[in-house]
N, CA, C and O atoms as a CHARMM CRD file, in Angstrom:
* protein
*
  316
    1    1 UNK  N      4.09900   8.46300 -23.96000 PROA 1      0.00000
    2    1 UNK  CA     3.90100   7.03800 -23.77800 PROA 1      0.00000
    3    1 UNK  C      3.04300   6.79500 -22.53100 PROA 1      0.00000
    4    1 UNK  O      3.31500   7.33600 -21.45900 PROA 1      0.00000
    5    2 UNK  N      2.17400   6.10600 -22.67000 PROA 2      0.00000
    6    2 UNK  CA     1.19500   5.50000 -21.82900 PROA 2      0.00000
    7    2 UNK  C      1.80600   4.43700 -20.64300 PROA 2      0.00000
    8    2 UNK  O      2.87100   3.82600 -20.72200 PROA 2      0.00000
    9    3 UNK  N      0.76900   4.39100 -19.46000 PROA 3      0.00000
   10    3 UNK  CA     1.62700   3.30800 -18.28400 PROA 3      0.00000
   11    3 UNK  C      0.70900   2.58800 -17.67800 PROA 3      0.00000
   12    3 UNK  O     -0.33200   2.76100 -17.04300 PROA 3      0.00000
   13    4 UNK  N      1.12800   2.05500 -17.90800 PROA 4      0.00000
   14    4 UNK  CA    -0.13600   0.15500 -16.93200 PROA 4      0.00000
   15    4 UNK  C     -0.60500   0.29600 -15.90600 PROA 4      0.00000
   16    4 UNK  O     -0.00100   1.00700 -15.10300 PROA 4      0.00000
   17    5 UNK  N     -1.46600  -0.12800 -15.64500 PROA 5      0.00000
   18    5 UNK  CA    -2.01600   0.10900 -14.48900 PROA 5      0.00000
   19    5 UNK  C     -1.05800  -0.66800 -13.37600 PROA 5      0.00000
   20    5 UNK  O     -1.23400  -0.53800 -12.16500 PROA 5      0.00000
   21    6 UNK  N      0.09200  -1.58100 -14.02400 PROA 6      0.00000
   22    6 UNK  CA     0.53700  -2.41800 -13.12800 PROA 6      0.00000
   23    6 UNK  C      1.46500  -1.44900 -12.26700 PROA 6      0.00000
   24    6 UNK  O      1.53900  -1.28700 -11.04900 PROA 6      0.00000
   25    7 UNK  N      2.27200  -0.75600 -13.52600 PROA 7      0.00000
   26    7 UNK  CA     3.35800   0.00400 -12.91200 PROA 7      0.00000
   27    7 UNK  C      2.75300   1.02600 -11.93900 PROA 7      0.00000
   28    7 UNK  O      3.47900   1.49400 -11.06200 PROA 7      0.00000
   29    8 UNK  N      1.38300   1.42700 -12.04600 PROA 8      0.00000
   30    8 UNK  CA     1.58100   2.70500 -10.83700 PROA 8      0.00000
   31    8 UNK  C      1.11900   2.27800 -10.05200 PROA 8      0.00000
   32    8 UNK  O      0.92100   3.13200  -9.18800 PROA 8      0.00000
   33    9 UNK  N      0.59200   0.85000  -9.63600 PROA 9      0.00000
   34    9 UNK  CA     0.13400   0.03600  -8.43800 PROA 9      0.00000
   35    9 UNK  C      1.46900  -0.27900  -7.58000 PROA 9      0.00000
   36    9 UNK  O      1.67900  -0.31100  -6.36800 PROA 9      0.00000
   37   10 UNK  N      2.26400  -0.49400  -8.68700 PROA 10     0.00000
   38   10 UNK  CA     3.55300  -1.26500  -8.15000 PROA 10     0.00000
   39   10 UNK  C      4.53900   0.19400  -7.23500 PROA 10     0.00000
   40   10 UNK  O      5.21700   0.07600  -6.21400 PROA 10     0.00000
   41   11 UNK  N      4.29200   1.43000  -8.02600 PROA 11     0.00000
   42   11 UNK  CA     4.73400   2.99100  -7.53800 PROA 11     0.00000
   43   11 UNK  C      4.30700   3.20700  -6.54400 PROA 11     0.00000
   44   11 UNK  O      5.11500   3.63800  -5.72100 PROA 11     0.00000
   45   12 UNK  N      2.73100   3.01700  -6.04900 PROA 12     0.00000
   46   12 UNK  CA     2.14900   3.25800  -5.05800 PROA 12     0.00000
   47   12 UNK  C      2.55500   2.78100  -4.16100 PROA 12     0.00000
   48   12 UNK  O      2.70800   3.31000  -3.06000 PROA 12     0.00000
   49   13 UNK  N      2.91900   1.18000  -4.62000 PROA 13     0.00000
   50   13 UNK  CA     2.92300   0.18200  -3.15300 PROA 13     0.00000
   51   13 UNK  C      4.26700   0.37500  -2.91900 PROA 13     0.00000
   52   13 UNK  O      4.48400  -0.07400  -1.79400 PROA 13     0.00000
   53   14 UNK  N      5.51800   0.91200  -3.51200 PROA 14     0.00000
   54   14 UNK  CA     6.32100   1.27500  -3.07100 PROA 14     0.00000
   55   14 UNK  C      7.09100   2.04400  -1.89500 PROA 14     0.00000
   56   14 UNK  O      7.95300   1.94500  -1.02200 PROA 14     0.00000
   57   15 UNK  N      5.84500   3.16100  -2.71100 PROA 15     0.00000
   58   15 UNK  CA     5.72700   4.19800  -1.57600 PROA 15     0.00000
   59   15 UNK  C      4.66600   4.16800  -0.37500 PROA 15     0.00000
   60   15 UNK  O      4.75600   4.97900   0.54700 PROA 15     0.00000
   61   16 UNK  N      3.78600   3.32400  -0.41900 PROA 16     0.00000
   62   16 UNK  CA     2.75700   2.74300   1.06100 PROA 16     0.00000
   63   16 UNK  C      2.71200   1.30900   0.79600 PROA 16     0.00000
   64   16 UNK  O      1.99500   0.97900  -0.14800 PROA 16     0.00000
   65   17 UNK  N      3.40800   0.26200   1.51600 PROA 17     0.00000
   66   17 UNK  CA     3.52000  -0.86800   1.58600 PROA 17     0.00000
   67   17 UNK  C      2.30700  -1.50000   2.33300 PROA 17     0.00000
   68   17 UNK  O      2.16500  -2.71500   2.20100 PROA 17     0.00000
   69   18 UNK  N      1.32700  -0.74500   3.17800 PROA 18     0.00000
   70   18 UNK  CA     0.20700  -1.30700   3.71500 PROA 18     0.00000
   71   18 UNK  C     -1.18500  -0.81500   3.00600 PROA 18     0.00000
   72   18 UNK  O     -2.33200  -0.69900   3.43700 PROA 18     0.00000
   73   19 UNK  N     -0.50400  -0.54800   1.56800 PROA 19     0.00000
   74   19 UNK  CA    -1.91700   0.28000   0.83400 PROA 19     0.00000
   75   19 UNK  C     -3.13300  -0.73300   0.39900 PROA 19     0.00000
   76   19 UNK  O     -2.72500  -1.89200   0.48000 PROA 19     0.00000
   77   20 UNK  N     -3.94400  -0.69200   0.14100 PROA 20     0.00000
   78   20 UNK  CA    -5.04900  -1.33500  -0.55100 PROA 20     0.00000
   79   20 UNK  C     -4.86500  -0.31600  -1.98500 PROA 20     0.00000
   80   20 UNK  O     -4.58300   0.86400  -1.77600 PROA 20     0.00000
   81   21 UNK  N     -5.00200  -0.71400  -3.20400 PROA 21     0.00000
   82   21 UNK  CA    -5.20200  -0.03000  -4.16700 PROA 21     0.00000
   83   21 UNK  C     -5.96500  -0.90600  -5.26300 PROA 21     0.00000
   84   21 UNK  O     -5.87200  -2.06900  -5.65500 PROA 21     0.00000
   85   22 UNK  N     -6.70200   0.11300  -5.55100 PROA 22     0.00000
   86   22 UNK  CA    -7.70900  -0.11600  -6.85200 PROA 22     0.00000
   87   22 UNK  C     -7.52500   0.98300  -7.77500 PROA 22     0.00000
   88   22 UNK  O     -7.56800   2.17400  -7.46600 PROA 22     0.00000
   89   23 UNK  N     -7.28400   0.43000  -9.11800 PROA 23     0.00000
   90   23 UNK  CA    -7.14300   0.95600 -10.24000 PROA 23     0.00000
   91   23 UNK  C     -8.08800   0.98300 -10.98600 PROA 23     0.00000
   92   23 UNK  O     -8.90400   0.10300 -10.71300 PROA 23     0.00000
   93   24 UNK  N     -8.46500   1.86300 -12.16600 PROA 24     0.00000
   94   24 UNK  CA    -9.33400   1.13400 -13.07300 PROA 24     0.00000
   95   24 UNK  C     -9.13400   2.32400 -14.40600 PROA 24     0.00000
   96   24 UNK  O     -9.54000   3.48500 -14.45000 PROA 24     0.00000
   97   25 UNK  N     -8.46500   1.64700 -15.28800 PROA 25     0.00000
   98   25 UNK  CA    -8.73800   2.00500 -16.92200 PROA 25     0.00000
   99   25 UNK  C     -9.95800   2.70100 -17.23600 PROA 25     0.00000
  100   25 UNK  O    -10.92600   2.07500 -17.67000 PROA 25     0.00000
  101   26 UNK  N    -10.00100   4.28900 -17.00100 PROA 26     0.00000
  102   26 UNK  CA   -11.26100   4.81800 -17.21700 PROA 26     0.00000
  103   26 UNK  C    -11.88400   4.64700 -18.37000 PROA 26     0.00000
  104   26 UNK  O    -13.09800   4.51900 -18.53300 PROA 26     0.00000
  105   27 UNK  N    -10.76700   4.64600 -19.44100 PROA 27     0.00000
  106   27 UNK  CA   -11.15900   4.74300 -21.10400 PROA 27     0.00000
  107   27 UNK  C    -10.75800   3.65000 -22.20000 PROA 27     0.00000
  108   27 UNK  O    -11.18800   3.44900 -23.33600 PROA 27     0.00000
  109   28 UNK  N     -9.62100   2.92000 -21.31700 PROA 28     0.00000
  110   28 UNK  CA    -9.21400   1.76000 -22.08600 PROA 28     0.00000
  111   28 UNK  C     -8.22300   2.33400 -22.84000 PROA 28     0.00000
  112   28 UNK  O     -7.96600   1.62300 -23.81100 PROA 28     0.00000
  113   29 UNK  N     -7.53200   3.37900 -22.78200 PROA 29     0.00000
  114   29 UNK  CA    -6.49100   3.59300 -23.36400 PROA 29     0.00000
  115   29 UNK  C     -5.13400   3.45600 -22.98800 PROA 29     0.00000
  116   29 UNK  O     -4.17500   3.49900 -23.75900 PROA 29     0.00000
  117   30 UNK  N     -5.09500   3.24200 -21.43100 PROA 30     0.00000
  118   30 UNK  CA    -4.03300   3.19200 -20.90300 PROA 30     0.00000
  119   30 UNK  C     -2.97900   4.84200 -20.50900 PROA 30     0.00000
  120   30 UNK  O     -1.85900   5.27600 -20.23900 PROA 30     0.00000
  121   31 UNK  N     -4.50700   5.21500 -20.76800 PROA 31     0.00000
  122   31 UNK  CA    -4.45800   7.20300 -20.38500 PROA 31     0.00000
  123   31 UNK  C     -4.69600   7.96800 -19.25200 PROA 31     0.00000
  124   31 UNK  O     -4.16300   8.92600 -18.69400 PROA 31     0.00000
  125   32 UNK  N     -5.60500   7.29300 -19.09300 PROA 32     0.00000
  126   32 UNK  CA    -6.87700   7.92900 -18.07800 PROA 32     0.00000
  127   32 UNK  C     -7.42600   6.85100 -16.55100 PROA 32     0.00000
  128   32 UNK  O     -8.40000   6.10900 -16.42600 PROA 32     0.00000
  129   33 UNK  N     -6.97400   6.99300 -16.16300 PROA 33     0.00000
  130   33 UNK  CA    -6.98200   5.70200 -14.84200 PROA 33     0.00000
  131   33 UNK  C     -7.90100   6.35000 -13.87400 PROA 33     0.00000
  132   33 UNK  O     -8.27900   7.47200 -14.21300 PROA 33     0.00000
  133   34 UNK  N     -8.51600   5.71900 -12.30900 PROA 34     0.00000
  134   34 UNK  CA    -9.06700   6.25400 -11.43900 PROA 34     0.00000
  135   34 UNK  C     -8.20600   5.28900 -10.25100 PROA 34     0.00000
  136   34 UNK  O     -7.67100   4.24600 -10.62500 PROA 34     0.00000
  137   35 UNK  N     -8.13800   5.65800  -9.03300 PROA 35     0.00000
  138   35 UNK  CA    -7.08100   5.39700  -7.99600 PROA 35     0.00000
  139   35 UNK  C     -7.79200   5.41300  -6.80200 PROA 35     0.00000
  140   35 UNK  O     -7.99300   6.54700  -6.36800 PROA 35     0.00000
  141   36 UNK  N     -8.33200   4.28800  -5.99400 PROA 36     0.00000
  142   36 UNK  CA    -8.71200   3.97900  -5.15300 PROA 36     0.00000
  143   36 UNK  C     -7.78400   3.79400  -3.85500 PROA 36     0.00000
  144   36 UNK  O     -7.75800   2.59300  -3.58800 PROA 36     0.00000
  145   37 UNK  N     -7.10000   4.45400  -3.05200 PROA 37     0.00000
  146   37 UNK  CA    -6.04100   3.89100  -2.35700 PROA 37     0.00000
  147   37 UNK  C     -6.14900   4.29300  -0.83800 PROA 37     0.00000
  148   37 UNK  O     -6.41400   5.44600  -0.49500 PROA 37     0.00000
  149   38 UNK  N     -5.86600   2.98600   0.28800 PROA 38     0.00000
  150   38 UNK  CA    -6.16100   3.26700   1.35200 PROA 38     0.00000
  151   38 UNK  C     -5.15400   2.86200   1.78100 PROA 38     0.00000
  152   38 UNK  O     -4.66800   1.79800   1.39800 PROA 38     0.00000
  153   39 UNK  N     -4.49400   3.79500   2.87700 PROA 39     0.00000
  154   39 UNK  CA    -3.21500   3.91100   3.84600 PROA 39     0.00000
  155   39 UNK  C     -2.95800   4.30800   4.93700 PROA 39     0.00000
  156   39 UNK  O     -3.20400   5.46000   5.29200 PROA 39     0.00000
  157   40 UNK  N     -2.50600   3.57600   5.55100 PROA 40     0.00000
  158   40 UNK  CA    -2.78700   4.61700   6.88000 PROA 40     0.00000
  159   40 UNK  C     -1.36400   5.85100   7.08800 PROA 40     0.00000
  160   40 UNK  O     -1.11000   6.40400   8.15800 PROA 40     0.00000
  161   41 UNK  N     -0.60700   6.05900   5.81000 PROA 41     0.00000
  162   41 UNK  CA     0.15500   6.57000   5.65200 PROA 41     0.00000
  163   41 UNK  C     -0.56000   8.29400   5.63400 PROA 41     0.00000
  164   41 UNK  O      0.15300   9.23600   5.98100 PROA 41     0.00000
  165   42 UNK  N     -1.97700   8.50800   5.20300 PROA 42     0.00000
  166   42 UNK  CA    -3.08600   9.46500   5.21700 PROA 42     0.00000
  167   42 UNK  C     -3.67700   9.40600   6.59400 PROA 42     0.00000
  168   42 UNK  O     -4.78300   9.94300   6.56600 PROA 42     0.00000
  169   43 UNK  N     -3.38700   8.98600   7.72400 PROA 43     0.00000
  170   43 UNK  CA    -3.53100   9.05700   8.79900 PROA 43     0.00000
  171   43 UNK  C     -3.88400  10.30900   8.80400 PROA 43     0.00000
  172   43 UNK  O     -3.88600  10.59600   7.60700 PROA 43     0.00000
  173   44 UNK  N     -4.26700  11.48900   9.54800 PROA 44     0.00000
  174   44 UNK  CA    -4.03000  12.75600   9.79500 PROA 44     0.00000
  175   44 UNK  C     -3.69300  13.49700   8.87400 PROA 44     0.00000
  176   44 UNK  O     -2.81700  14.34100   9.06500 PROA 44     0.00000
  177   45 UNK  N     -4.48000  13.31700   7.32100 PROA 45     0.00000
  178   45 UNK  CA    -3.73400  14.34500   6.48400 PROA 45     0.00000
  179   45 UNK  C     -4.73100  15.02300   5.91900 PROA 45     0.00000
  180   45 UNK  O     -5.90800  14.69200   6.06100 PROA 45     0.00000
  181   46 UNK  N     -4.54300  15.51400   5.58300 PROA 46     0.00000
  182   46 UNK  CA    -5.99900  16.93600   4.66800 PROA 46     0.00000
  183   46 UNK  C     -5.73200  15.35400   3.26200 PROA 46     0.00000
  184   46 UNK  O     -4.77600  14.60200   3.07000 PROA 46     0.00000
  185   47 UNK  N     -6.93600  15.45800   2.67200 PROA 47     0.00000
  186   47 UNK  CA    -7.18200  15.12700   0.76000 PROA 47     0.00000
  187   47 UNK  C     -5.97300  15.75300   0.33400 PROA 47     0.00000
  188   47 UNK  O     -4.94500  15.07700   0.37500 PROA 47     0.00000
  189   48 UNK  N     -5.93200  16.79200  -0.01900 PROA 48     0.00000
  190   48 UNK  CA    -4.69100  17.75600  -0.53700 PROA 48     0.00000
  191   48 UNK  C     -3.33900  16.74000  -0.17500 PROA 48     0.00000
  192   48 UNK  O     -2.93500  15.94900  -1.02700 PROA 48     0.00000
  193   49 UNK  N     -2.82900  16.82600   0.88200 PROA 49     0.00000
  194   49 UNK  CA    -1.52800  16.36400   1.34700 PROA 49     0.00000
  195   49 UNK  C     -1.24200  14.93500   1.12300 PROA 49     0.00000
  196   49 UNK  O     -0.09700  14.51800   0.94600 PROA 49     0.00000
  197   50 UNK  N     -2.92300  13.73800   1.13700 PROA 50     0.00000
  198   50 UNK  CA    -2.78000  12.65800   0.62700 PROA 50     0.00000
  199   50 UNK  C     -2.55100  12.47100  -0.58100 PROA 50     0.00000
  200   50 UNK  O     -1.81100  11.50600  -0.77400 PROA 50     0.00000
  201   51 UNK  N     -3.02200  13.21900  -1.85200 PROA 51     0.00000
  202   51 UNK  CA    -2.81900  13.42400  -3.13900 PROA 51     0.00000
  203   51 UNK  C     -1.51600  13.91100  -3.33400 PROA 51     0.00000
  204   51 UNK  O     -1.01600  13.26900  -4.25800 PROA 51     0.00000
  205   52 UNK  N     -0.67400  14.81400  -2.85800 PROA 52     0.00000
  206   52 UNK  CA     0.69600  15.30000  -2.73700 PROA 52     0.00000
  207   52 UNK  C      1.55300  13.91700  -2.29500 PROA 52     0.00000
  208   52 UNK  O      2.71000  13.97000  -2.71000 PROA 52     0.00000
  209   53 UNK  N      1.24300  12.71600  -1.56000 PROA 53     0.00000
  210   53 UNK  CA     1.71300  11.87700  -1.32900 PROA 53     0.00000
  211   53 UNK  C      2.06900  11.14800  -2.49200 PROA 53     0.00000
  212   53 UNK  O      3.12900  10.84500  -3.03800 PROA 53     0.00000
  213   54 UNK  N      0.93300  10.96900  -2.69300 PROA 54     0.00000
  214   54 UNK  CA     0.44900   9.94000  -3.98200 PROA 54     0.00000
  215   54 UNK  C      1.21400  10.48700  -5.13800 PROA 54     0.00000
  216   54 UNK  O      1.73700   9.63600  -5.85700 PROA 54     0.00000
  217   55 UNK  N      1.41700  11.97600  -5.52300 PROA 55     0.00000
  218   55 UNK  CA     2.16000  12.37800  -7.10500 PROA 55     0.00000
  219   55 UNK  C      3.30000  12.26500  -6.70700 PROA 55     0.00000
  220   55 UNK  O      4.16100  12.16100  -7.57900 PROA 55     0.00000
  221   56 UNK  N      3.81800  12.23900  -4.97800 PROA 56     0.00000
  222   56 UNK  CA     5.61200  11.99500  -4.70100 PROA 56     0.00000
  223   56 UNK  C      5.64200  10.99000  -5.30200 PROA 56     0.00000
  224   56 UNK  O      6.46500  10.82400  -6.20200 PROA 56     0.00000
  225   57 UNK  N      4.64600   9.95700  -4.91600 PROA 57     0.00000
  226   57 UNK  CA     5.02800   8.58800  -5.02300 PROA 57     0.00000
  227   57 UNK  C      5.36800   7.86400  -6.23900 PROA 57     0.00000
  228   57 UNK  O      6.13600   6.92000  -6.42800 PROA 57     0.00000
  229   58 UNK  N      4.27500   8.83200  -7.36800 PROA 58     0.00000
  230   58 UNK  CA     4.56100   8.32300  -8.86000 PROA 58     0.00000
  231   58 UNK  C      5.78800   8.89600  -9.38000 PROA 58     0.00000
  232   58 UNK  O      6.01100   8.71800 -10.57800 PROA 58     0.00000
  233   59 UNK  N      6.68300   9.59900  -8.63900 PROA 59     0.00000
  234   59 UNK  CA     7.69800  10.56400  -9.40200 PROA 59     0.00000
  235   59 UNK  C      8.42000  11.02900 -10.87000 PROA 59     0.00000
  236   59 UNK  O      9.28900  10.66800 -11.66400 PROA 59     0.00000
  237   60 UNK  N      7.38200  12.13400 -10.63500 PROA 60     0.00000
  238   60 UNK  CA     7.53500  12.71500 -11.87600 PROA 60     0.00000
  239   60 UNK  C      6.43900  12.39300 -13.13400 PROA 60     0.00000
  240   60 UNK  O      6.24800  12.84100 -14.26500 PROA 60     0.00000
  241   61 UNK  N      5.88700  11.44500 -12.34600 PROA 61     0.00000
  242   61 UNK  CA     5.23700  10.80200 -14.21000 PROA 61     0.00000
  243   61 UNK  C      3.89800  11.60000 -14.63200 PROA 61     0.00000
  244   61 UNK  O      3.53300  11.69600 -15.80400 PROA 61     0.00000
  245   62 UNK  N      3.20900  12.16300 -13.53500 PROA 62     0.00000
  246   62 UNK  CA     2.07200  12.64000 -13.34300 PROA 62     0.00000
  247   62 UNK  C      2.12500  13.83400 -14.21600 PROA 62     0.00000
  248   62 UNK  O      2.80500  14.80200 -13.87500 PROA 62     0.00000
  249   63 UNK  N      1.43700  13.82900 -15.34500 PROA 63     0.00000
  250   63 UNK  CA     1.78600  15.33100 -16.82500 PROA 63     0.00000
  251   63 UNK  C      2.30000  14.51000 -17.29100 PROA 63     0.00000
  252   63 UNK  O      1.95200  14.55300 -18.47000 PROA 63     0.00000
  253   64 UNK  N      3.30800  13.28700 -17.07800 PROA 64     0.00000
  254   64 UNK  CA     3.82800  13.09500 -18.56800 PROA 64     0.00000
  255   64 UNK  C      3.34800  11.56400 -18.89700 PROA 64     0.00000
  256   64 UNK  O      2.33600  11.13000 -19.44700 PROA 64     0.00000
  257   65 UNK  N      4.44600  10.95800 -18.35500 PROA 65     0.00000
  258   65 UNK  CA     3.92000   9.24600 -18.67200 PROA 65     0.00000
  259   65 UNK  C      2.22000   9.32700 -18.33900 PROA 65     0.00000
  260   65 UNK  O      1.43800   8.77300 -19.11100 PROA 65     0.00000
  261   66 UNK  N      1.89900   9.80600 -17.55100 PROA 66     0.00000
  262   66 UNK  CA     0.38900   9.40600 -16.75700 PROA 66     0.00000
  263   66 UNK  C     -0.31300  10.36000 -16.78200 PROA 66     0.00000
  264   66 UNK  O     -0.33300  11.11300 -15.80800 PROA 66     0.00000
  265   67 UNK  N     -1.45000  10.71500 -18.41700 PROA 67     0.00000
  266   67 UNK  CA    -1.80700  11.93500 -18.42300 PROA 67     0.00000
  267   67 UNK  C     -2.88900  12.34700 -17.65600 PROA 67     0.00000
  268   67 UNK  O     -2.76100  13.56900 -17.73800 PROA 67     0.00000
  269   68 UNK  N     -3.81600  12.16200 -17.00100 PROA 68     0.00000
  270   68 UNK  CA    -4.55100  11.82900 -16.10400 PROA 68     0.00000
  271   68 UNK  C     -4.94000  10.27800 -15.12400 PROA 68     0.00000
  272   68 UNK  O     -4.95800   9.11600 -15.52900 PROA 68     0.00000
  273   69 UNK  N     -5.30700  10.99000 -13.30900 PROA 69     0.00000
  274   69 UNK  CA    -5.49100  10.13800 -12.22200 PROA 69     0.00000
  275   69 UNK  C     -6.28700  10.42300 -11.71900 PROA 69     0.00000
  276   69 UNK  O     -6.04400  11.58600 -11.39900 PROA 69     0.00000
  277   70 UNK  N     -7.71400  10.02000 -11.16200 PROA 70     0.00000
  278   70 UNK  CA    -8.59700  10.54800  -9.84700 PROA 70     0.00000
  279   70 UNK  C     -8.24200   9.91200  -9.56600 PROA 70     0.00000
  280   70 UNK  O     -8.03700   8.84400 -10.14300 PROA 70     0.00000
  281   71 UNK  N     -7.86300  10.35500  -8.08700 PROA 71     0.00000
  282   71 UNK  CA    -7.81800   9.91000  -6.80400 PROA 71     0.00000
  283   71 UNK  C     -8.69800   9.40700  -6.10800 PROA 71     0.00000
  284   71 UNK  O     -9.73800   9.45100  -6.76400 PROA 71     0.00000
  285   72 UNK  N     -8.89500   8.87700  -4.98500 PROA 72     0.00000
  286   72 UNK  CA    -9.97900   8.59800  -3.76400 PROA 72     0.00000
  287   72 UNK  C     -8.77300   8.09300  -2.64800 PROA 72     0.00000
  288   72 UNK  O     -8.11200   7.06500  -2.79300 PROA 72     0.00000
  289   73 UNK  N     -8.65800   8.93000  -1.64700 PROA 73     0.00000
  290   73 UNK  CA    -7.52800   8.97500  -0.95400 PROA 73     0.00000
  291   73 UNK  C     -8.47000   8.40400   0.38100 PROA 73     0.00000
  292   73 UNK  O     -9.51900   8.96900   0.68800 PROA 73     0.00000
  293   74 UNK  N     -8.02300   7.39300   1.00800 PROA 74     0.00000
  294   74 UNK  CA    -8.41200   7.87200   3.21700 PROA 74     0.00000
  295   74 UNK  C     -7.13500   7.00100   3.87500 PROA 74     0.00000
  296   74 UNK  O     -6.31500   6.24800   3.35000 PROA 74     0.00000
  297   75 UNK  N     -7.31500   7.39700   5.12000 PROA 75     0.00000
  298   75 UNK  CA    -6.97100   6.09200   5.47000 PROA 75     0.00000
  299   75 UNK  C     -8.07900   5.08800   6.36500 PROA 75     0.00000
  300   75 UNK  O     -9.11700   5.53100   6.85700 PROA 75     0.00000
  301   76 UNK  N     -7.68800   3.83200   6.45200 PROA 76     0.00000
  302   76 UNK  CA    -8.44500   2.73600   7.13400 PROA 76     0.00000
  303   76 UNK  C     -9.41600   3.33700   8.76200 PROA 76     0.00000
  304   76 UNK  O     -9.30700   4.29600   9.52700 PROA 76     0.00000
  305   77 UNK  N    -10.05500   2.48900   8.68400 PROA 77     0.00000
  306   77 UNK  CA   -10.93100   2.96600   9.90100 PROA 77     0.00000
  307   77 UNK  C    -10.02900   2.82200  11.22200 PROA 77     0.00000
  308   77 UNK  O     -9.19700   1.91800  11.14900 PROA 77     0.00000
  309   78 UNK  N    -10.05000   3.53100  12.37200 PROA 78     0.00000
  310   78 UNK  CA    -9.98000   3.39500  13.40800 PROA 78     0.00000
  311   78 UNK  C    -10.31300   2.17100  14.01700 PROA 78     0.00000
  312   78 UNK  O    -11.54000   2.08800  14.05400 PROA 78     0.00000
  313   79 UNK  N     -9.64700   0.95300  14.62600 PROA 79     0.00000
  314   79 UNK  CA    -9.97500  -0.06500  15.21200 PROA 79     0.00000
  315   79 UNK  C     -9.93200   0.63400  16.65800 PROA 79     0.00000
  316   79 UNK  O    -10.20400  -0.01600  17.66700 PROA 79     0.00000
């Protein structure tokens, strides 16, 4: 079963409450998404460890409910 773009916005922001996130329906199937997300929760983190954030955050669904995600991980600029 397929998942909305709402629900893994709503997963994300769960798990980073100061995120910016952009989604987008790569294929229109409700399969294949792309994930724009900025946090400063990625403060100091390798890509790797921000993406490890991000599949905690969806738990578990990532392989099943959510068969593919690109990422685009940072966090916010330095003020």
């Amino acid at each position: 079963m397929a998942m909305r773009a709402d629900e893994i916005e709503s997963m994300i922001k769960e798990a980073f409450p100061d995120a910016s996130i952009a989604i987008d329906d790569l294929r229109g199937d409700g399969d294949h998404y792309a994930a724009t997300i900025v946090s400063s929760a990625f403060a100091g983190k390798s890509r790797v460890q921000q993406h490890q954030l991000v599949y905690k955050a969806l738990k578990g669904k990532m392989g099943n409910e959510l068969h593919a995600l690109a990422l685009t991980t940072s966090a916010p600029p330095a003020s």
